[in-house]
VMD Tcl script that draws the C-alpha trace (Angstrom):
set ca {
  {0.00 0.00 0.00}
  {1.14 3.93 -0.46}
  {2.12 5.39 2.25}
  {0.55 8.44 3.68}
  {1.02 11.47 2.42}
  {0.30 15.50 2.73}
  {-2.12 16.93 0.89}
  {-1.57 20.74 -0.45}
  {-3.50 22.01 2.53}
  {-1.42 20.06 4.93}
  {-3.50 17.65 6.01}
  {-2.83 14.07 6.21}
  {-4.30 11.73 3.40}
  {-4.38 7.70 4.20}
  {-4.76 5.39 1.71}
  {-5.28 2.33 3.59}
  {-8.17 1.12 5.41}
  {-6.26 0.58 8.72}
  {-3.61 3.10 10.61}
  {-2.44 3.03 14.00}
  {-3.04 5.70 16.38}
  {0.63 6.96 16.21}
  {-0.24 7.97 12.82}
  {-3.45 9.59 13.06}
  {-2.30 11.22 16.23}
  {1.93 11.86 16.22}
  {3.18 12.98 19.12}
  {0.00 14.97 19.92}
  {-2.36 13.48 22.64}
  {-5.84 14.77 20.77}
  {-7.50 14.77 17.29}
  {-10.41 16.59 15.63}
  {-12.54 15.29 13.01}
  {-14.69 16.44 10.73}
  {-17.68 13.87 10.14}
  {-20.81 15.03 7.88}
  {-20.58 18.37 9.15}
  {-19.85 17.43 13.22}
  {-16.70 17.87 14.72}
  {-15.66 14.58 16.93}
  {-12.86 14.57 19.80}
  {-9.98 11.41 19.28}
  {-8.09 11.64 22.32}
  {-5.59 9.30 23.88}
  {-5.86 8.93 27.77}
  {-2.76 9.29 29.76}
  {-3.62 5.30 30.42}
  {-3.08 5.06 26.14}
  {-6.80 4.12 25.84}
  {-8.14 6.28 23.55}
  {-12.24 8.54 23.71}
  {-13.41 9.68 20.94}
  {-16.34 12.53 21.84}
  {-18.73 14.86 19.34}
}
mol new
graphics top color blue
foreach p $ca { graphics top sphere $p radius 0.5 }
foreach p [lrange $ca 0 end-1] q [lrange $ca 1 end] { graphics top cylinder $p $q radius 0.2 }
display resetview
């Protein structure tokens, strides 16, 4: 599979249908996503469990 990539608007593109969460989330300890117009919370727990809120 490609690997992911950066888009022009500096976002990060995946082309595969599974990533780990050190991918989605880098060295950062939250995430937003955009979802059919909501916003949604990915956030791993200082236990490495990871919530994801609206």
């Amino acid at each position: 599979m490609p690997e992911p990539s950066l888009n022009s608007e500096r976002h990060l593109v995946i082309r595969k249908q599974r990533t780990s969460s050190k991918d989605l989330l880098g060295d950062e300890s939250t995430l937003e996503i955009e979802h059919e117009g909501a916003t949604y919370l990915l956030r791993k727990t200082k236990q490495g469990k990871l919530i994801l809120t609206k």
